[in-house]
N, C-alpha and C positions, 0 to 999 in steps of 0.2 A: 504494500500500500504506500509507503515511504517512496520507495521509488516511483511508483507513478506521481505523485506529489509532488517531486524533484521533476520530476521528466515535465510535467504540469507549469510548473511556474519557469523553468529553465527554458521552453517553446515559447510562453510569455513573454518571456524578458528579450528576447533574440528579437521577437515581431516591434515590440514597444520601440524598443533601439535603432532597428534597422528603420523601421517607420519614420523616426524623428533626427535621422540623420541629414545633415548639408555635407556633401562633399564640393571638392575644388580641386581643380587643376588648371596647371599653366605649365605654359614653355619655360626651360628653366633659363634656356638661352638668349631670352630674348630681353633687352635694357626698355624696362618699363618707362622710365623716367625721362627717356625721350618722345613720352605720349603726353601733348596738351589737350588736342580736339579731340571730339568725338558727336557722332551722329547716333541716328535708330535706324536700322533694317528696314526701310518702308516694307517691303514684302512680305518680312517676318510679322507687320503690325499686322497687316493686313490679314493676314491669316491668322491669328490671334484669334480663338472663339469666347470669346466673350465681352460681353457689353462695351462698348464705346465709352461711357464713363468712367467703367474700370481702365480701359487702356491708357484716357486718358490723366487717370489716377497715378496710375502705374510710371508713364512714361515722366510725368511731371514731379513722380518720388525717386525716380532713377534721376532724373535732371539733379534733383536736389542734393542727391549724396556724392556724387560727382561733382558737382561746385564745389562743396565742403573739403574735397579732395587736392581741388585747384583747376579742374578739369573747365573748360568751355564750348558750348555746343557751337559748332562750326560748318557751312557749307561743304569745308575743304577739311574732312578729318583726318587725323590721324587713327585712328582705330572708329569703327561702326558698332553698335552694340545690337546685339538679337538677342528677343525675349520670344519664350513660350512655355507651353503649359501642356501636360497629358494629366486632364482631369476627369474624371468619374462618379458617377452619382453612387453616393453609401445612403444606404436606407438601412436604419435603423428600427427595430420592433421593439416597444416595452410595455409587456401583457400588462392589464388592472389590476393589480392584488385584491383590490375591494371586491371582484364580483368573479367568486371561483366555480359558478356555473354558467355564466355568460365568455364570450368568447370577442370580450372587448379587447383593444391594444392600443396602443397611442404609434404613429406611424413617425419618425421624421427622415426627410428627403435631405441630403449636403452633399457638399461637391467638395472631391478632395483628389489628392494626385500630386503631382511633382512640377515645384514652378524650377525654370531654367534662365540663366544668365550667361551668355557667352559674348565673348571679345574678340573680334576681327580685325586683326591688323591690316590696314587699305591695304596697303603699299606693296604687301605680300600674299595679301588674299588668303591667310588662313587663321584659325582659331589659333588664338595664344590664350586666352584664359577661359576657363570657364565654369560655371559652379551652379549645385543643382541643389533644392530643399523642398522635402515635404511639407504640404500647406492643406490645411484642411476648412474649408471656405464655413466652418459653423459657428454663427454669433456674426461680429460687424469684420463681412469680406474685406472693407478699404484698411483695416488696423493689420489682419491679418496676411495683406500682402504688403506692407509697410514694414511691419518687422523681419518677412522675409527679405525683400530687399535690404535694408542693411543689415539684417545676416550675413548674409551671402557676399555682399560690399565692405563688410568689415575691414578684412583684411585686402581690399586691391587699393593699389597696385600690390603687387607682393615687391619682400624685398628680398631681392638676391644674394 
C-alpha cells in the first residue's frame, strides 16, 4: 500500500513540475549586446488565435519589458520577436456533495497550454533565443500573460 502511495504522489509531483516549468535557450555564441532594435513577426501576430485585445495586450507588455531592458522598437531591427501559443481547453468536473442522489456537477471551461517567446536575429535569419512557459488562462487572462512574459524576459538578454 506504501508503495502505491509513493508511486501516487511521486507521478504527482513529476506532472505539477513538469507543468509549471519555463525553459530557455539561446545561442551561446552569439554577442547579445550588440542588439538595440527590435520588431514583432507580423505573421506570427497574425496567426496568433486569440482575441485582438489580448494580442494587443501582449505585444504592448513585451514592448514594455524590453524598454526597461534598453531595447527600442524600430522599423530597421536588429532582432524581430515571435510570439505564440498551443492552447487547449481543460474542463474541469466538481460533483455537488450536497445532493448524493442527484447527478449534479458544476462544469468549468479554461484555456491552458504553452505560451512561446522567440528571438530572431534579422541579419542572420535564425533563432538565437528562445523560451517557452506554461500558462493557464483561469481567473484574469491579461495578469496571467503579464507574469508570463517577464518570466520568460527575466533573464534576456542572457549574459555570456
Amino acid at each position: 500500500m506504501k508503495i502505491k502511495l509513493l508511486t501516487v504522489f511521486f507521478v504527482s509531483f513529476l506532472l505539477l513540475t513538469s507543468c509549471s516549468s519555463t525553459k530557455i535557450d539561446y545561442d551561446k555564441s552569439v554577442d547579445f549586446g550588440s542588439y538595440k532594435t527590435y520588431a514583432f513577426y507580423k505573421k506570427g501576430l497574425d496567426h496568433l488565435k486569440i482575441p485582438l485585445k489580448k494580442k494587443r495586450f501582449i505585444v504592448r507588455t513585451i514592448s514594455e519589458a524590453l524598454l526597461q531592458k534598453g531595447f527600442t522598437k524600430s522599423s530597421h531591427p536588429d532582432f524581430i520577436v515571435n510570439i505564440f501559443t498551443k492552447l487547449h481547453d481543460r474542463i474541469d468536473v466538481y460533483p455537488y456533495p450536497y445532493f448524493p442522489y442527484h447527478r449534479h456537477a458544476r462544469i468549468e471551461k479554461t484555456k491552458e497550454g504553452i505560451f512561446y517567446i522567440d528571438i530572431i536575429d534579422l541579419k542572420n535569419k535564425k533563432v538565437v533565443w528562445s523560451g517557452h512557459t506554461y500558462i493557464n488562462l483561469k481567473g484574469n487572462d491579461y495578469k496571467k500573460f503579464e507574469t508570463a512574459i517577464y518570466k520568460l524576459l527575466a533573464d534576456f538578454p542572457p549574459k555570456n
